[in-house]
C-alpha atoms as an extended CHARMM CRD file, in Angstrom:
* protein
*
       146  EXT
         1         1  UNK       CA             22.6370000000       16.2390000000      -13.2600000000  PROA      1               0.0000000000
         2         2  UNK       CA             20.1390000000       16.0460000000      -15.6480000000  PROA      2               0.0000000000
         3         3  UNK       CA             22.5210000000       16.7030000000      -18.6300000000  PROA      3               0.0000000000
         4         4  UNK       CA             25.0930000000       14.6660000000      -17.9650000000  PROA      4               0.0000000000
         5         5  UNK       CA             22.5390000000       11.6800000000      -18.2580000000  PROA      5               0.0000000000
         6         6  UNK       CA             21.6510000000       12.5820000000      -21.0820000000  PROA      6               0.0000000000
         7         7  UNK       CA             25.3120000000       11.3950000000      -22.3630000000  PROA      7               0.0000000000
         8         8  UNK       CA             24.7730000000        7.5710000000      -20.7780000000  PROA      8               0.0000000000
         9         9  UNK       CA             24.1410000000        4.6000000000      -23.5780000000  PROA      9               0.0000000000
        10        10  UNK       CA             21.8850000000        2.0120000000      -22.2470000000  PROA      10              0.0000000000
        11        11  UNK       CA             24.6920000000       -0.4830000000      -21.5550000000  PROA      11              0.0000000000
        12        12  UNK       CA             26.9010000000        1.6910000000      -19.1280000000  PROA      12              0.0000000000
        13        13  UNK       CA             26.1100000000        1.0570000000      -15.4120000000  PROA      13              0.0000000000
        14        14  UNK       CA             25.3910000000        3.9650000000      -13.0450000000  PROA      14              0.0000000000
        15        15  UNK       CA             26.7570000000        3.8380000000       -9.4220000000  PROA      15              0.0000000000
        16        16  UNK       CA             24.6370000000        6.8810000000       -7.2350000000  PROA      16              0.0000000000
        17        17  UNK       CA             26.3820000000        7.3620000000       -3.6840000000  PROA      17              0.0000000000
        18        18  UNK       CA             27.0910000000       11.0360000000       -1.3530000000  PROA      18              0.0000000000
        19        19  UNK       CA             30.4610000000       11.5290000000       -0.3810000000  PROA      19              0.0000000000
        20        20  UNK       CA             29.3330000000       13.9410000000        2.9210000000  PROA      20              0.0000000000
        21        21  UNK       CA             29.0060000000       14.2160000000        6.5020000000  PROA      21              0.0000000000
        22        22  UNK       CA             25.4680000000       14.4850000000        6.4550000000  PROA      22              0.0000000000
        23        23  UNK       CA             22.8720000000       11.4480000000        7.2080000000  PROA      23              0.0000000000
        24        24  UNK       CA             22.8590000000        9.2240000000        4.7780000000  PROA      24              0.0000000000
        25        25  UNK       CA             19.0820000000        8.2300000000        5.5680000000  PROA      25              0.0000000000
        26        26  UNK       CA             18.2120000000       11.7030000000        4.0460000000  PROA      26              0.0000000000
        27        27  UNK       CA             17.1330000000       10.7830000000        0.1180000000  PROA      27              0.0000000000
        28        28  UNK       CA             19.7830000000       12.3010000000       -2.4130000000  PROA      28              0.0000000000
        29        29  UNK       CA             17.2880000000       13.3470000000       -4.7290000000  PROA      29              0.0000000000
        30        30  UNK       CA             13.7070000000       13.8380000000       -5.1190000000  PROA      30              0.0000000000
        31        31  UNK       CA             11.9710000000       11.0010000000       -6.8890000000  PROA      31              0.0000000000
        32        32  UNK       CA             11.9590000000       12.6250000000      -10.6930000000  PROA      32              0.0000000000
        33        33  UNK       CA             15.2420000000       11.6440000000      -11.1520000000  PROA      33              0.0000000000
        34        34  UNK       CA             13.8230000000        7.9320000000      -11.7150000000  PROA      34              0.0000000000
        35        35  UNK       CA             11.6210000000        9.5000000000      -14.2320000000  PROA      35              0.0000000000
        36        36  UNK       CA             14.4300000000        9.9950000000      -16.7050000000  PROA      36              0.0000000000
        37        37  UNK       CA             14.3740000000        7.6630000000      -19.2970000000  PROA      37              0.0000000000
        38        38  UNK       CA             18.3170000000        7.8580000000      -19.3080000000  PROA      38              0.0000000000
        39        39  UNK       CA             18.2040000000        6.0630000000      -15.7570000000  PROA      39              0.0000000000
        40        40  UNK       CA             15.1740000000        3.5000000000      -16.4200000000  PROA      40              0.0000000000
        41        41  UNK       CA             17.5820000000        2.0950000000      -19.2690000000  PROA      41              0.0000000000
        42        42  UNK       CA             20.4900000000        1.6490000000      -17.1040000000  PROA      42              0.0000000000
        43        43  UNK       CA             21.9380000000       -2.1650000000      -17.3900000000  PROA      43              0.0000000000
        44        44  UNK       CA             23.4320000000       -1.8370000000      -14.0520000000  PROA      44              0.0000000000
        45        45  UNK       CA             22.3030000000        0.8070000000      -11.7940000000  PROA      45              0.0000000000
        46        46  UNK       CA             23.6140000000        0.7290000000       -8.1830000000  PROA      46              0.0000000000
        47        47  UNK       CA             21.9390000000        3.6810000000       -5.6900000000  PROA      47              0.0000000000
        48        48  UNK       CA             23.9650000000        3.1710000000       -2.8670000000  PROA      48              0.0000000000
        49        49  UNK       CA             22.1910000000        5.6440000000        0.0160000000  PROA      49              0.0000000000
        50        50  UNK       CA             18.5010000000        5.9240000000        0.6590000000  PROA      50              0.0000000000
        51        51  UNK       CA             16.3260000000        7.5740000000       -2.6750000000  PROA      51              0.0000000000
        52        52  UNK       CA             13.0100000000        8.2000000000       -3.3500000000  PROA      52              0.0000000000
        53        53  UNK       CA             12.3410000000        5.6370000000       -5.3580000000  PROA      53              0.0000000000
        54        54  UNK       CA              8.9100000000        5.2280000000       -5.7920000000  PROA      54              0.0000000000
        55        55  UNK       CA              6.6300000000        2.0110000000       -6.9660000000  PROA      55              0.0000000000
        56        56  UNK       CA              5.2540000000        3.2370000000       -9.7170000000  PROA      56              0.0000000000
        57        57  UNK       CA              9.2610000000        4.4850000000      -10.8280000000  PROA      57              0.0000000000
        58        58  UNK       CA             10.4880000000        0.7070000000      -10.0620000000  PROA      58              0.0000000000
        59        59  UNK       CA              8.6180000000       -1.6090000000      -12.6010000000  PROA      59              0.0000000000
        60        60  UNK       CA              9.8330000000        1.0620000000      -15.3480000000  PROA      60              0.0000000000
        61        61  UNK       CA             13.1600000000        0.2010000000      -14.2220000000  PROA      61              0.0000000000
        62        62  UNK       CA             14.7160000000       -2.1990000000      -17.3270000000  PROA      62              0.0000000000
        63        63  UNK       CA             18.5250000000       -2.6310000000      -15.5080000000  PROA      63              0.0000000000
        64        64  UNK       CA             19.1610000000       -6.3420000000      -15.0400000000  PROA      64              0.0000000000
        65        65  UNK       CA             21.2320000000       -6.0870000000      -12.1940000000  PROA      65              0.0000000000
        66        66  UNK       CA             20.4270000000       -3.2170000000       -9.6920000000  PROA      66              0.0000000000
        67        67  UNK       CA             21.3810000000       -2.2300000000       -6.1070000000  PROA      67              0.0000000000
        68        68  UNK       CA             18.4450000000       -0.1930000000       -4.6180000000  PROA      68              0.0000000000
        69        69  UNK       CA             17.6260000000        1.5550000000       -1.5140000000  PROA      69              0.0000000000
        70        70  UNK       CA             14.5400000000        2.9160000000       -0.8010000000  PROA      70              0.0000000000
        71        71  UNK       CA             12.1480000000        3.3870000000        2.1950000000  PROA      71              0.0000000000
        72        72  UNK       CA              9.1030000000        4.1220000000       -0.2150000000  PROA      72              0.0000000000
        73        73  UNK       CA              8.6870000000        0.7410000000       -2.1500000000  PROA      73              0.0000000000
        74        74  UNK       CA              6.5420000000       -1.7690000000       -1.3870000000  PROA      74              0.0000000000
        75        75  UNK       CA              5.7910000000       -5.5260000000       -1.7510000000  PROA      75              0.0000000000
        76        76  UNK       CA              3.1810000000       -4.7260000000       -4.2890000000  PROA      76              0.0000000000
        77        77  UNK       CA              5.7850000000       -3.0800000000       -6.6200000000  PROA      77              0.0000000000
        78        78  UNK       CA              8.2800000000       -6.3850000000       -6.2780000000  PROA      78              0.0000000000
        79        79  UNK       CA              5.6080000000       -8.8710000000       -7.0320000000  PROA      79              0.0000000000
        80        80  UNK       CA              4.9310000000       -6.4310000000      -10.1110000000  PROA      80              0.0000000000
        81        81  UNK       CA              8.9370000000       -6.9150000000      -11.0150000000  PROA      81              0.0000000000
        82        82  UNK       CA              8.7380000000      -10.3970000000      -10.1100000000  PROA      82              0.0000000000
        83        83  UNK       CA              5.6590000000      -10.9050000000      -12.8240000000  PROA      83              0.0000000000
        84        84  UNK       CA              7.3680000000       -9.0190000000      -15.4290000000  PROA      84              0.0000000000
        85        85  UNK       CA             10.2950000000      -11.3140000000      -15.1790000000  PROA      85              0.0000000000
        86        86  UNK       CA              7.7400000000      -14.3700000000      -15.1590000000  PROA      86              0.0000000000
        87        87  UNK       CA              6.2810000000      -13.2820000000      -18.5490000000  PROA      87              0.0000000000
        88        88  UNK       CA              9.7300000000      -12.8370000000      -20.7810000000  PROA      88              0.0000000000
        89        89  UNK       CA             10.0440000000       -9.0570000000      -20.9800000000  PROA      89              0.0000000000
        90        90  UNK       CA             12.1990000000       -8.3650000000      -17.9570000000  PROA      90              0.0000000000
        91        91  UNK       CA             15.7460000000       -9.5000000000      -17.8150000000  PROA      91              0.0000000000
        92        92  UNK       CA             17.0610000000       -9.8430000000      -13.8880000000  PROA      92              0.0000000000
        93        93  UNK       CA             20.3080000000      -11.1380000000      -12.8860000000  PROA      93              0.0000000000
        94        94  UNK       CA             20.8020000000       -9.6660000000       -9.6440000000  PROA      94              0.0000000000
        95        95  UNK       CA             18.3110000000       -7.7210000000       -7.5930000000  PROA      95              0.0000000000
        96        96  UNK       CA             19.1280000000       -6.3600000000       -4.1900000000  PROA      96              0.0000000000
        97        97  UNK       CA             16.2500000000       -3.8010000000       -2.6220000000  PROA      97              0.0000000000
        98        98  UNK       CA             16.8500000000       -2.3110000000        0.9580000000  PROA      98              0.0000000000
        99        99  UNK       CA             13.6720000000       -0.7220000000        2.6680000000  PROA      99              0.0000000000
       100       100  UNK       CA             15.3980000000       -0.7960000000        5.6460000000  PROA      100             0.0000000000
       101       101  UNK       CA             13.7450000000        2.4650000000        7.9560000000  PROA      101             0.0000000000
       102       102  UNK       CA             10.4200000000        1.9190000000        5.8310000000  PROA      102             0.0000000000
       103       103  UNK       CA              7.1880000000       -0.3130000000        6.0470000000  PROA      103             0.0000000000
       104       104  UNK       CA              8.3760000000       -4.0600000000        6.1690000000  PROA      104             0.0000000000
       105       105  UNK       CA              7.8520000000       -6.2950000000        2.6730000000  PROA      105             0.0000000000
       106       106  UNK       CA              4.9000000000       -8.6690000000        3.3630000000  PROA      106             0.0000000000
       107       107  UNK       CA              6.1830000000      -12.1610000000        1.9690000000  PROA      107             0.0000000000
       108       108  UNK       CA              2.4860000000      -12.9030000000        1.3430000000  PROA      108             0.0000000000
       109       109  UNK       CA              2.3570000000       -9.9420000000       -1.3470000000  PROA      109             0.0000000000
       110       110  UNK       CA              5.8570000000      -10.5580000000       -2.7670000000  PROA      110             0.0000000000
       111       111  UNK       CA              5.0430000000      -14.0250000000       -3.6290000000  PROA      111             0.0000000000
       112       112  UNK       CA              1.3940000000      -13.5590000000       -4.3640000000  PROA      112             0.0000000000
       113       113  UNK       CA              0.2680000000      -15.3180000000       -7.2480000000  PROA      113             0.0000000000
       114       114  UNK       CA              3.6650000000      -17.1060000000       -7.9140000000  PROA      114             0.0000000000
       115       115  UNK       CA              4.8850000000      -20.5310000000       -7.7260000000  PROA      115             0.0000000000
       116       116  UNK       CA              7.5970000000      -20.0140000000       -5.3230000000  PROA      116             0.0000000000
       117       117  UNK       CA              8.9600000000      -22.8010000000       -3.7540000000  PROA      117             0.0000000000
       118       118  UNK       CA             10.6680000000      -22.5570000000       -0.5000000000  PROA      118             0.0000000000
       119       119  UNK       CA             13.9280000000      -24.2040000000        0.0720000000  PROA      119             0.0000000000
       120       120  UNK       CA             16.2010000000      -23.5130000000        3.3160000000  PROA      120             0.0000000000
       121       121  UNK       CA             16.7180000000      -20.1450000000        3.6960000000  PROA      121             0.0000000000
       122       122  UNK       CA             15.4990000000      -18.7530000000       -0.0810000000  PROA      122             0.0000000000
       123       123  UNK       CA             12.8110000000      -19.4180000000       -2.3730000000  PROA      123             0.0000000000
       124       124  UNK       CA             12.7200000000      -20.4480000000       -5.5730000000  PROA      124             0.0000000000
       125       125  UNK       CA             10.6980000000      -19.5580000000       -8.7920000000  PROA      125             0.0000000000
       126       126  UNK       CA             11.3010000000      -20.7440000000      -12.5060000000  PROA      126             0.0000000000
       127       127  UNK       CA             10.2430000000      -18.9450000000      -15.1990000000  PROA      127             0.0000000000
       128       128  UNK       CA             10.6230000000      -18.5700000000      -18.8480000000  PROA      128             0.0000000000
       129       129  UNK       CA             14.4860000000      -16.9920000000      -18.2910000000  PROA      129             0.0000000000
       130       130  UNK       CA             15.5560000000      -19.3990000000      -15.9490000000  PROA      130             0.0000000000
       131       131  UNK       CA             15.6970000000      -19.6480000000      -12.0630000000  PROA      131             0.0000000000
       132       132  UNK       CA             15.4090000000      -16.7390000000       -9.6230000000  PROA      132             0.0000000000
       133       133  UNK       CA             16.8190000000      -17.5370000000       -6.4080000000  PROA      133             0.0000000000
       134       134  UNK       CA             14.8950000000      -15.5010000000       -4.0530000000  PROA      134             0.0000000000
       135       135  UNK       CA             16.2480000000      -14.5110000000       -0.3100000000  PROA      135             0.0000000000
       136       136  UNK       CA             13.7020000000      -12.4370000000        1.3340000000  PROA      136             0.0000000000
       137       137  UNK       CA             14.1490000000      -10.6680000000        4.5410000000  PROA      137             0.0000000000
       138       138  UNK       CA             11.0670000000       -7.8510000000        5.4560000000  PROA      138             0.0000000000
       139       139  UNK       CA             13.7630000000       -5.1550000000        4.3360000000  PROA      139             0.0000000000
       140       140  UNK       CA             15.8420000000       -6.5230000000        2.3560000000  PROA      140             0.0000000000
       141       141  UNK       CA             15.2960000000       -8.5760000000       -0.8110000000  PROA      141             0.0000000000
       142       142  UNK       CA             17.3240000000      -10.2910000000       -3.0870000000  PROA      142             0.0000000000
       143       143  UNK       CA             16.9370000000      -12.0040000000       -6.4650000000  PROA      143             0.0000000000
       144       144  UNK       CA             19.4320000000      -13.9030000000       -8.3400000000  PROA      144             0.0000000000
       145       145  UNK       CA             19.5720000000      -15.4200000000      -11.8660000000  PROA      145             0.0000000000
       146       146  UNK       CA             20.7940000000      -19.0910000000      -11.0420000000  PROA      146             0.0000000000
């Protein structure tokens, strides 16, 4: 697999899925395919089954609109993303991340540090790029560009 990345420009989108029979709770690939700088520069990257993505792997993630699924990440890592996006650097239009089978987020951790605002059923946090609309739920996160 590791060749073929090596033909994707930064502004493609990658969609990652298995087509089998198999559980789809069982990670597609170990963890050092995040490492690849061909993936990290993704615009749109959409893992669609349960990875290995790691903490450490996320905040090197520069897509603006991602689809991620991952039992290993934790709130730390999102209020890392969520920083980055406060300072100018990072670029985030939509954000979905699905620990679902892992350790719950801790909205105490996400949101550490932040200015988030709580309104009905999302939060909200301005920044330098705009508005992110945040909808948390312990394994499942969302952030949107509004």
């Amino acid at each position: 697999m590791a060749t073929f990345l090596r033909f994707l420009r930064p502004s493609e989108e990658l969609t990652l899925i298995r087509y089998s029979s198999s559980s789809p709770s069982v990670g597609f690939a170990n963890s050092e395919l995040f490492d690849l700088e061909e993936i990290q520069k993704v615009k749109k990257l959409r893992v669609l089954m349960d990875s290995n993505l790691r903490d450490d792997q996320l905040i090197k993630i520069r897509g603006e609109e991602l689809q991620l699924n991952s039992r290993r990440l934790t709130s730390r890592a999102v209020n890392t993303l969520l920083r980055q996006w406060l300072a100018g650097p990072r670029k985030i239009k939509e954000i979905t991340i699905n620990t679902e089978g892992g350790s719950p987020m801790v909205k105490a951790e996400v949101f550490d540090g932040l200015a988030a605002v709580k309104r009905d059923l999302h939060y909200r946090i301005e920044g330098v790029n705009g508005t992110l609309r945040v909808h948390f739920n312990p394994y499942n996160l969302c952030f949107e560009n509004v």
